[in-house]
Every structure is written in structure tokens, then in C-alpha cells.
C-alpha positions as CSV (number, residue, x, y, z in Angstrom):
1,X,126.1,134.3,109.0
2,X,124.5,137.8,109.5
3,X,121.0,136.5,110.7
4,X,120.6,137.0,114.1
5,X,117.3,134.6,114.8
6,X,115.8,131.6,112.2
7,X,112.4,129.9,111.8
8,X,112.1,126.8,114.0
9,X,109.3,124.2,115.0
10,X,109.4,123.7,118.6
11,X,107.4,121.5,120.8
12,X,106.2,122.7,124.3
13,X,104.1,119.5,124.5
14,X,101.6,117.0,123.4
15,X,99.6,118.3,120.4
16,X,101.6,122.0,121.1
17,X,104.2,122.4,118.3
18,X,104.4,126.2,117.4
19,X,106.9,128.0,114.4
20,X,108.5,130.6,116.7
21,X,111.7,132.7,115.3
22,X,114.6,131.5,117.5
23,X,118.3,132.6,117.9
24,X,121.0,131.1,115.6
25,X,122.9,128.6,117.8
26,X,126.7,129.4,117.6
27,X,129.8,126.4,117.8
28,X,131.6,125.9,121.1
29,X,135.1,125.1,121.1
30,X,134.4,121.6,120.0
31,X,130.7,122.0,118.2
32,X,129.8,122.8,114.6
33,X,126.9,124.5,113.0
34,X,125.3,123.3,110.1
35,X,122.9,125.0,107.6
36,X,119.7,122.2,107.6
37,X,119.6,120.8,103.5
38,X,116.2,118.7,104.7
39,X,114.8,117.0,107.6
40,X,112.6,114.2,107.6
41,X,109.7,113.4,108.9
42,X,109.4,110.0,110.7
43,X,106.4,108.2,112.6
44,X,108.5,108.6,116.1
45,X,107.5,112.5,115.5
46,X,104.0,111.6,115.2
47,X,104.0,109.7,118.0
48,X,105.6,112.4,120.2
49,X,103.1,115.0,118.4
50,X,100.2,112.8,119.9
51,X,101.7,112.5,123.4
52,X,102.6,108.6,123.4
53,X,103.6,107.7,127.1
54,X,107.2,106.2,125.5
55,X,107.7,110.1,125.1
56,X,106.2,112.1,127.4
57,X,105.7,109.5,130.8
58,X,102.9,107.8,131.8
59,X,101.9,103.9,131.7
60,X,104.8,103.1,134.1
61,X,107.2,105.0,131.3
62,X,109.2,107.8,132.6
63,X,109.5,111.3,130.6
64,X,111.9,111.4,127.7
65,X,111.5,114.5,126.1
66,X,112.9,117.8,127.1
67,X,110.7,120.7,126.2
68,X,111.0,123.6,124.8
69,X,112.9,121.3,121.8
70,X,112.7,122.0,118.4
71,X,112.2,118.4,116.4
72,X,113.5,116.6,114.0
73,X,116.4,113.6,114.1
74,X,116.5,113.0,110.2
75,X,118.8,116.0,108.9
76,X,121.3,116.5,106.3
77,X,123.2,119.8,105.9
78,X,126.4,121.5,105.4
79,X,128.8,123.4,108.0
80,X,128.7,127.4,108.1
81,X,130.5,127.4,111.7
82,X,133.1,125.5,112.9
83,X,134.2,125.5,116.6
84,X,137.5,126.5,117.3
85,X,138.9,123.4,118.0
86,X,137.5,121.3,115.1
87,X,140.1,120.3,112.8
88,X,138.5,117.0,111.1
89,X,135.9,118.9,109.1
90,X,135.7,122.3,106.8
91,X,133.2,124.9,106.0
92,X,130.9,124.0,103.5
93,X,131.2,120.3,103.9
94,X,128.0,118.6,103.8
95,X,127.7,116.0,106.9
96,X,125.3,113.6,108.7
97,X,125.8,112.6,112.9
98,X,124.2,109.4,114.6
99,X,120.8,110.9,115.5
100,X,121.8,109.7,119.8
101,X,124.1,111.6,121.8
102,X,126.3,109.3,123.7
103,X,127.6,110.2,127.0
104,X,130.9,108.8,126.7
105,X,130.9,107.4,130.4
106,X,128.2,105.3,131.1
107,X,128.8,101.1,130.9
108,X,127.9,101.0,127.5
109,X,129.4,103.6,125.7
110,X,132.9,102.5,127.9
111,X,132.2,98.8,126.1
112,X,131.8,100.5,122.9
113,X,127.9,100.6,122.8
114,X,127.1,103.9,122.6
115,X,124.1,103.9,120.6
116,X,122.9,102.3,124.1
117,X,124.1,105.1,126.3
118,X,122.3,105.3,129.3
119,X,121.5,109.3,129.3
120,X,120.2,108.6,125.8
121,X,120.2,112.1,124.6
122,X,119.3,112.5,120.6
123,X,118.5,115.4,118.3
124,X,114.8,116.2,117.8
125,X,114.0,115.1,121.7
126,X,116.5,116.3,124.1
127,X,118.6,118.5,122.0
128,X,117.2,120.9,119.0
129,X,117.2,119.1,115.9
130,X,116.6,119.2,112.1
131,X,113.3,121.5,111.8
132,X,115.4,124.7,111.7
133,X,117.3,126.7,109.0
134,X,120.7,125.9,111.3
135,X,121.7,123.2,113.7
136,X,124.2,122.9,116.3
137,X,125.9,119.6,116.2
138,X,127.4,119.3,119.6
139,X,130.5,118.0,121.1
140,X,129.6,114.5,122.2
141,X,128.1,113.8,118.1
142,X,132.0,114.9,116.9
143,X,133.1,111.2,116.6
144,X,130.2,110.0,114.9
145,X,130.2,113.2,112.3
146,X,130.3,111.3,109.0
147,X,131.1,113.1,105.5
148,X,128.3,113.0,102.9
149,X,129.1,113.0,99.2
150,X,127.4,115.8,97.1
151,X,126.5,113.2,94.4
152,X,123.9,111.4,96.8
153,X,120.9,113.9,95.8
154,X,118.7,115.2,98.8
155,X,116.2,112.8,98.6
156,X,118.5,110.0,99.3
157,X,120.7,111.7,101.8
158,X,118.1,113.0,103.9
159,X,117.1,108.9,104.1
160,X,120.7,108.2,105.2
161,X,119.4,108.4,109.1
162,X,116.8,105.6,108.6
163,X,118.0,103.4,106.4
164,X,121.2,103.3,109.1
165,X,118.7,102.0,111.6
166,X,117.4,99.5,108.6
167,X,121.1,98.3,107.9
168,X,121.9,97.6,111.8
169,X,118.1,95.8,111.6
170,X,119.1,93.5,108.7
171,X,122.8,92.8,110.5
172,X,121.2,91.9,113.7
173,X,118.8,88.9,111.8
174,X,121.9,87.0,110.5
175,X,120.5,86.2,107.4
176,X,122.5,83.5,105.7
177,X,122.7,82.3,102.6
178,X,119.4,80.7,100.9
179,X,117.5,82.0,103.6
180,X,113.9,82.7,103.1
181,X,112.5,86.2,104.7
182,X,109.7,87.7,105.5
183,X,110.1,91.6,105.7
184,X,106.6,93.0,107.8
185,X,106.4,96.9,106.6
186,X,107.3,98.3,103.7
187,X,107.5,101.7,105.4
188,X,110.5,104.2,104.6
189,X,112.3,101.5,106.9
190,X,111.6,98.8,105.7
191,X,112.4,99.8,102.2
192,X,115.6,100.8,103.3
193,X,116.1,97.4,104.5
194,X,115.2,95.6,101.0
195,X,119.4,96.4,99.7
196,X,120.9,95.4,102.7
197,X,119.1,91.9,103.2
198,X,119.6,91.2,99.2
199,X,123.4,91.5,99.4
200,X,123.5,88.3,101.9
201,X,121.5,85.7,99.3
202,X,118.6,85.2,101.0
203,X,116.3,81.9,98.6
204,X,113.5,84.5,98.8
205,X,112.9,87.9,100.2
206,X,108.8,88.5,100.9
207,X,107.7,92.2,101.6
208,X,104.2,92.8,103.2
209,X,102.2,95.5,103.5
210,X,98.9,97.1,103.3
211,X,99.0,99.6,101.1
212,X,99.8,98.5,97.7
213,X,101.9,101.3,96.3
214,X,104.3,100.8,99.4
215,X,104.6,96.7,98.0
216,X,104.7,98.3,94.4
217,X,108.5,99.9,95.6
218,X,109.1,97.2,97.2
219,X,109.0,95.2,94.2
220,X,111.0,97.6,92.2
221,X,114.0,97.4,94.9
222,X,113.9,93.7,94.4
223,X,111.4,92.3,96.6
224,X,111.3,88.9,95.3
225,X,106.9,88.6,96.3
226,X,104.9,91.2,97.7
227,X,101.8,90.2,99.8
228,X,99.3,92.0,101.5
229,X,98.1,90.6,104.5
230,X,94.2,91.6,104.7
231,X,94.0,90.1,100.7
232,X,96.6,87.4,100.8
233,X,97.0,83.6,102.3
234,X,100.5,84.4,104.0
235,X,100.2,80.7,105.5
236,X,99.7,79.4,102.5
237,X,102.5,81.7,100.5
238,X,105.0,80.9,103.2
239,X,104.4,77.3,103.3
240,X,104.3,77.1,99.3
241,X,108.0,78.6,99.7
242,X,109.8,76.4,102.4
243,X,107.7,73.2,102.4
244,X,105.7,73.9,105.2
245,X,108.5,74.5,107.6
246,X,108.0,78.7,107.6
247,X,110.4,81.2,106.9
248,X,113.9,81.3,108.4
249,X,113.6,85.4,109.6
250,X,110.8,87.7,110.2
251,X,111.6,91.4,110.6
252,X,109.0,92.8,111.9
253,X,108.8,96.9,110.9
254,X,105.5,97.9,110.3
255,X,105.0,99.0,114.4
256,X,101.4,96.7,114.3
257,X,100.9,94.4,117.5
258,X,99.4,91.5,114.3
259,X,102.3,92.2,112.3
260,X,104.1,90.7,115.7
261,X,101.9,87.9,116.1
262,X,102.1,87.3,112.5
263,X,106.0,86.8,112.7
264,X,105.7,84.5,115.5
265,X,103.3,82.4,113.5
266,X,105.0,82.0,110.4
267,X,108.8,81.6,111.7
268,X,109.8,77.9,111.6
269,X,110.9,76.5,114.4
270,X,114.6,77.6,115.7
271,X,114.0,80.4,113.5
272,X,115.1,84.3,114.1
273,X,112.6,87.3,114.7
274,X,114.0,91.0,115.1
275,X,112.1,93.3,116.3
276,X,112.7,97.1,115.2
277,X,109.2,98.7,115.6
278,X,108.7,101.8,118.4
279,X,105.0,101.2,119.4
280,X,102.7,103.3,121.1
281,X,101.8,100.7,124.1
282,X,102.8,97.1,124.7
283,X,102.2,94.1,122.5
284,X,101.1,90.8,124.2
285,X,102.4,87.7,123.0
286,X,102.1,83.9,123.4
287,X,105.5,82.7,124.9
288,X,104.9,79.4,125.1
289,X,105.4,79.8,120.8
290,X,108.8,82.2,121.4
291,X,110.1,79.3,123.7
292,X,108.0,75.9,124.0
293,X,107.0,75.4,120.5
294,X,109.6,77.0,118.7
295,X,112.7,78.0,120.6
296,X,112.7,81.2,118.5
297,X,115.8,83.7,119.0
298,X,114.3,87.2,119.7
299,X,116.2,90.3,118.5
300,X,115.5,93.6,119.2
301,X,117.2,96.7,117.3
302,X,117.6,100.2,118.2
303,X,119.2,103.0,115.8
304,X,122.3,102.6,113.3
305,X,125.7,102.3,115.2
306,X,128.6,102.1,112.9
307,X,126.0,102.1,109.6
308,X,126.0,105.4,108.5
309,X,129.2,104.5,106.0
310,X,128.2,101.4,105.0
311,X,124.8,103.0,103.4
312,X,126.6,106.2,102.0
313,X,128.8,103.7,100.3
314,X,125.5,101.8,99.2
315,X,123.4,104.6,98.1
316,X,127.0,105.5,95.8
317,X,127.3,102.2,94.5
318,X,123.1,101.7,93.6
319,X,122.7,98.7,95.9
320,X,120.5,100.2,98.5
321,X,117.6,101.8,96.0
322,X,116.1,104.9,97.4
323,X,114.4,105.9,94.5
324,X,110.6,106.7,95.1
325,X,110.6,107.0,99.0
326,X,110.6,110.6,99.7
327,X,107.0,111.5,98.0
328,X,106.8,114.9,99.2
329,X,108.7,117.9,99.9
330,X,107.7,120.4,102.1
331,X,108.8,124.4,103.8
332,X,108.7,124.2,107.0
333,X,105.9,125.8,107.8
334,X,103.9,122.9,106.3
335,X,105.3,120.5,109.3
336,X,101.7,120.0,110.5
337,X,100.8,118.9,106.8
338,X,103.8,116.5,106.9
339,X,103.0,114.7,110.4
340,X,99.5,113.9,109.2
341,X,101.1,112.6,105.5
342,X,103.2,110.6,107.6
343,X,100.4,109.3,110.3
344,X,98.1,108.8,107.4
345,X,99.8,107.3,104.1
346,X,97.2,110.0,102.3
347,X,98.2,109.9,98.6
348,X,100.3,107.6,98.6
349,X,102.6,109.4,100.6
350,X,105.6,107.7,101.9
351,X,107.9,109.8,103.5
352,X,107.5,113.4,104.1
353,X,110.8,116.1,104.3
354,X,110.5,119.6,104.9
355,X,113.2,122.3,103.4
356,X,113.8,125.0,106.4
């Protein structure tokens, strides 16, 4: 590289994201430095634009993020500096990390669950991220570095971060065979969850949403019914499908305090409901139906550990469809453009990337 400085988003604080020119970070011994392909934009950023306590303290929440920080946790890009102690990876490689930054020492990353570590460090929050021309992938990211083929085009490899988190989603509902589902959000998540819960055989797989071009993709992927809540008799839809018992697993994606209650209502009893949503306060909730009633089993889900192969060899194979999600592309100067498209759903939109 010759450049000395790049154009970067960085966030100083609620509502105060500025494009400043910024040095070039440079690879330690064990770092690399990767040229950004695309970064997504995902509803986490727009929560953190608007100042939600889970980011920036507040409501009995602690501070998270670390400003000055430039955003972004969604990236794909190739490596144009390689620390001197690298020997796993090559210039020019195109490559993807786990979007968290595990300690290594705390009690979960010693049992193995690092996408639980206790410092909780990730790109786009605590360390610069994606909305930048270069990256620096740092030391503790090295072992979960993975390799991204050249044939998965942008628009799917830039979804490779979310649909991890959708893949780890699906594995934590333990959706057996003949299983009927109901899949709340049809959001770039949930859509990237449609591949994953097909592969295990589920009698029915139902999508809903509110916006009907969302339900339209779902559809495509293989939703076997689409319904949208404020138009549709879910009761009746779900009882129609499992004789009035209700549906075996609710994910519930679509980050809406009803699409929670929802789930809890339409679950048969001793049936499963994850939980994968990042919400901007908390959600009340009967308990007497999650235990009493039901005796539901409540999981929650939190990133992609151990995904990210699994969906590059699904996105190769054409069993996790991507085809239709990113509905707009744009330079990173547009970023403001791209938060509202992504707080809004205007024109359709989907999910928004931006190309440093």
C-alpha cells in the first residue's frame, strides 16, 4: 500500500457518526490487514446510531461501546498485509473472522465458548470495523480467520456474518424431523435461517412478516406458507396445521416485543422458543405460559460460533439461497442513506452494504 490515510465512518456517539480520513492500520507480528470488498449494514448499527442503552449505558445497562470506533461487524475482504508471524494465510486471499473478539482467558473461552467471552470485544464496537477502505484483523480473531471462496459473489459473502448467527439460531431450536415451525421475521436473518431449518425436515416451515416483499423471498427460499400477522388468522393457520396442538418451534427474529408474545401463544405445550432478537428495552412476558401452562424450553442465541464453514459450504452448494437479500449497494459516504434503508424497509429495501 502507498496510501498513507483512508476514508472511514467513525462514531464519537449517539446520532454523531462523521467520515473523517484516518491512518491505514498496519499488521503486528500476529495481525493481518485486509482491503474491505463490502460491509453490511445491520439493525444493531441503527440501534447504536440512535443511542440504545444496550450500547451506550443507561436503564441499569453498562457502556459497551468504545468511542472513537469506526463501525461495521459485517465485512468481507482480502489481505494486503500480513503480520510477520502469520503463516496460515497469503496475500490476496479473500477472508471473513467471527465478528467477537475472544479473550482467550476468561471461563468461557477456557470451556471452548468463546463467542461468550466475558471482555466481549467485536469489530464495529470496540475495535474499528468494516466501514473503512482497510481493516486490521487482530491477533485474538487469527483462529477464527476463515477462507472465503472467490465464486461466492459479494452479495452473498458479505451475508456470510449473519446468516452464521442464523445457522447457530436454527442449531440451537433442535428442529426434528416433521416438525412444524414458525419462523417470526423474515429480516436478512431470518432469511438466512430458511436453508438451514429446511435441511432438518421440518412437516412445515411458516415465515411471517409484515412487509410482503420480505414474505415474497421467503417463499422463493422455500418457505412452505407465508403469513402476515396484521392481515392473517395465525391462530387459525397454526391450528389448521397441527390439529390444534400449535407449532413444535418458534424462532422469534423480527426484534418486536408481539412477535414474543406471539411465539409464546402459538407454541404447543413442551414446545421450544429461541430467542435471537437484540431489542432496544425489555420485553414483559407472562411466565406462568413459559412454565405453568406450557413448560416451554427457552433458548436464547448470540452470534455464529463454529458456523461460518458450514454456510460458506452452503452458499457453494445452493442450499442456503441468498439471492435477493442485499437490495442495495452503496459508497460509503452514503452510510447515513443506508442506516435509515435499514431502520425503515423504504423501497423494499432489505439489506443495505456499502463499498469503501
Amino acid at each position: 500500500m502507498t496510501e498513507s490515510s483512508m476514508t472511514a465512518v467513525v462514531e464519537y456517539g449517539p446520532n454523531q457518526l462523521k467520515l473523517e480520513s484516518v491512518p491505514i492500520p498496519s499488521a503486528a507480528a500476529n495481525e493481518v490487514v485486509i482491503e474491505v470488498e463490502a460491509c453490511g449494514v445491520c439493525t444493531s448499527d441503527v440501534k447504536a446510531w440512535h443511542g440504545a442503552p444496550r450500547y451506550w449505558g443507561g436503564n441499569g445497562q453498562p457502556k459497551w461501546i468504545r468511542e472513537p470506533v469506526v463501525p461495521g461487524h459485517e465485512f468481507i475482504g482480502h489481505i494486503v498485509e500480513l503480520g510477520s508471524e502469520v503463516e496460515e494465510f497469503s496475500v490476496g486471499e479473500r477472508v471473513i473472522t467471527d465478528q467477537i473478539i475472544p479473550c482467550g482467558h476468561c471461563r468461557y473461552c477456557r470451556r471452548g465458548e468463546y463467542w461468550m467471552c466475558e471482555r466481549h470485544d467485536m469489530y464495529g464496537f470496540q475495535v474499528n470495523g468494516g466501514w473503512a477502505k482497510y481493516m486490521k484483523i487482530v491477533s485474538d480473531s487469527l483462529p477464527y480467520l476463515y477462507k472465503v471462496p472467490e465464486e461466492i459473489p459479494t452479495s452473498a459473502a458479505v451475508l456470510l456474518e449473519p446468516y452464521a448467527c442464523s445457522f447457530h439460531t436454527v442449531e440451537r431450536g433442535n428442529i426434528q424431523i416433521g416438525d412444524v415451525v414458525v419462523l417470526s421475521g423474515a429480516g436478512p436473518l431470518g432469511l438466512g435461517m430458511i436453508g438451514p431449518i429446511l435441511q432438518r425436515g421440518p412437516q412445515a416451515l411458516v415465515v411471517l412478516d409484515l412487509k410482503p416483499e420480505r414474505l415474497a423471498v421467503a417463499k422463493r427460499f422455500g418457505a412452505h406458507h407465508v403469513l402476515n400477522p396484521a392481515t392473517d388468522d395465525l391462530d387459525k393457520a397454526i391450528a389448521d396445521l397441527t390439529e390444534g396442538y400449535g407449532c413444535d418451534v418458534y424462532i422469534e427474529a423480527a426484534s418486536s416485543g408481539k412477535s414474543v408474545l406471539q411465539g409464546l401463544k402459538l407454541l404447543r405445550k413442551r414446545g421450544t422458543f429461541v430467542e435471537m432478537s437484540v431489542f432496544g428495552g425489555e420485553i414483559p412476558a407472562d411466565w406462568s405460559i413459559i412454565g405453568d401452562s406450557k413448560e416451554l424450553t427457552i433458548y436464547g442465541s448470540h452470534l455464529g460460533p463454529f458456523c461460518y464453514p458450514k454456510v460458506i459450504r452452503g452458499m457453494l452448494d445452493g442450499w442456503i439461497p441468498t439471492e435477493g437479500v442485499v437490495t442495495s449497494t452503496l459508497p460509503l459516504a452514503e452510510f447515513e442513506h443506508g442506516l435509515h434503508m435499514m431502520e425503515t424497509g423504504e423501497n423494499g429495501s432489505i439489506k443495505a452494504i456499502l463499498k469503501p
